[in-house]
N, C-alpha and C positions, 0 to 999 in steps of 0.2 A: 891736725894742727902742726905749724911747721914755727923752731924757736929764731925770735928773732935776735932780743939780746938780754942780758942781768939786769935789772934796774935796779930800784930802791925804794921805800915807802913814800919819801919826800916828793921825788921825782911822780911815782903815781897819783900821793894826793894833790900834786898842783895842777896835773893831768884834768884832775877831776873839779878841783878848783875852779878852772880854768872855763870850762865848760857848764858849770853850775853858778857860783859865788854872784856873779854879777843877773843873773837868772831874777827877774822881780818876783813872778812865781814861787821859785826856791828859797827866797829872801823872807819869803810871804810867811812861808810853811815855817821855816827855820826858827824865823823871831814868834809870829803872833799865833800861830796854831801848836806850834813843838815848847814856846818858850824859850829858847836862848837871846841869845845876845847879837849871835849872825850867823852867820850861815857858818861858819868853817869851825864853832864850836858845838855845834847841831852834828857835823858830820865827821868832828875829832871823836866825838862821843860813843859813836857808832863802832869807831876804828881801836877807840881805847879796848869797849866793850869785845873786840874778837880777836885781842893783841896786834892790832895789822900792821905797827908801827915795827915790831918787834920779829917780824916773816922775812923770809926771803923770797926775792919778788925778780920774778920774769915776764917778760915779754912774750908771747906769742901770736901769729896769725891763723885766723881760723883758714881752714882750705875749703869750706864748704858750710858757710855761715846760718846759709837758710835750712840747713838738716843739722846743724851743729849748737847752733845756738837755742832755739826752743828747747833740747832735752837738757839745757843747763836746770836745774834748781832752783826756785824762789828761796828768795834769800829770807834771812830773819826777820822780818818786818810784818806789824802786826795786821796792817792794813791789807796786805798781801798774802798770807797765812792764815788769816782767817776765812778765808774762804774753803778752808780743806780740814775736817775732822781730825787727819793725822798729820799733826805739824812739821815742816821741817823736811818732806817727803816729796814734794810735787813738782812735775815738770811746768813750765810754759805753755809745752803741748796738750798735758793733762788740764790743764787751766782752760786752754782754749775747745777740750773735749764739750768743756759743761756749757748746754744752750744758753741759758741764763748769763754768766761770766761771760760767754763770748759774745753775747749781744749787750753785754755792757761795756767791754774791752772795746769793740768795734766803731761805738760813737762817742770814745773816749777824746777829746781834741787833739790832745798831743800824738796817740795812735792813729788818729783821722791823718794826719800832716804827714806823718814819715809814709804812710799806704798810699796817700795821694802825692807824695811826691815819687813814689816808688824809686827810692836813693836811700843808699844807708853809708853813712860815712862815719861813723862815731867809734870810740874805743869801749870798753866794758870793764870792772875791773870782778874779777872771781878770786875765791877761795877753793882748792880742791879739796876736797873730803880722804882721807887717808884710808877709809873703813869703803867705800866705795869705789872710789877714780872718779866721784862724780864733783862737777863744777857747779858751786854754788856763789848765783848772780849779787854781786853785794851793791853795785852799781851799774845802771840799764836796763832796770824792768821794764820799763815803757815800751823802749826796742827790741825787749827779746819778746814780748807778748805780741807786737807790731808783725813781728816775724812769723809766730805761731800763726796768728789770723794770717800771714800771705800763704802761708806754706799749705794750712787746712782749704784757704781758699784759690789754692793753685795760681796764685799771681807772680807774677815775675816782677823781680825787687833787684835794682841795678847796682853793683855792688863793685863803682869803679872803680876804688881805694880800696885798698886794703883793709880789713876789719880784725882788728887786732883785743886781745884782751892782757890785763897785767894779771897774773896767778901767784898765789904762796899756798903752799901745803897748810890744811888742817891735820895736823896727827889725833890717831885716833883719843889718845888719852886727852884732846880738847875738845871732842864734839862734844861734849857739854855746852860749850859758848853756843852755840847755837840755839838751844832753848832757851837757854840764860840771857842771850841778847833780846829773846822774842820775847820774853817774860819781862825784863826788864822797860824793853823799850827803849824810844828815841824822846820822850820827853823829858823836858830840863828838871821835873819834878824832885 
């Protein structure tokens, strides 16, 4: 990964904003399946729970996205951790290992779209783990699992922009938020 520049929370979550907010889909999940109010306090909520407002937040691009980005991390999310015994531990790669998951990931639509456009132009935003060096995906699972399935299935995925991700350090004394988010969850409950 090569640094591109310092950002800020603000700057990442409108990044993400940006790319989500107006999303009907995301609107869909946000208000009537999570309960909020809209989308951008569905995904404060998220950022409250891992302090991401309160990080310091870089830029980088990946150098090598289709071996780089599957061994990031699934993020806290229950929907996505529940697929794995030990929570909080699993690649994208691992994820795409299991037959089952991978033939449900495979004729997923939104992973149907980015494999048959075979284009990835999107940003991601991570957390890195202090206690590992490892990057855990808080925004972009669709595309990083998108990835695993090209990579497992040797396709070539055209990567003519830059694929860049925002990062802040988890120090070890806060992996806790990570259970704590998964346990908690993203419902307005």
């Amino acid at each position: 990964m090569k640094f591109i520049k310092k950002s800020s929370w603000e700057e990442v979550f409108w990044g993400w904003k940006d790319s989500e907010a107006d999303n009907p889909k995301w609107i869909h999940c946000a208000t009537k399946i999570k309960g909020w109010s809209n989308w951008e306090s569905w995904r404060e909520h998220t950022a409250t729970q891992l302090n991401l407002q309160k990080r310091i937040w870089n830029i980088f691009e990946f150098s090598n996205p289709i071996n780089e980005i599957p061994k990031m991390l699934i993020g806290p999310f229950s929907t996505w951790q529940a697929r794995f015994a030990k929570k909080n531990s699993a690649t994208f790669s691992d994820l795409a290992t299991f037959s089952k998951e991978y033939e449900h990931f495979k004729s997923y639509e939104k992973i149907i779209s980015i494999l048959k456009n075979q284009s990835f132009d999107a940003d991601l935003i991570g957390i890195v783990r202090e206690d590992t060096n490892q990057i855990v995906c808080i925004e972009g699972h669709h595309r990083a699992m998108a990835l695993a399935i090209a990579k497992k299935e040797g396709m070539k995925i055209n990567f003519e922009n830059p694929v860049c991700i925002a990062l802040a350090k988890l120090p070890k004394k806060e992996i806790f938020l990570l259970n704590q988010t998964l346990e908690r969850g993203s419902c307005k409950a």
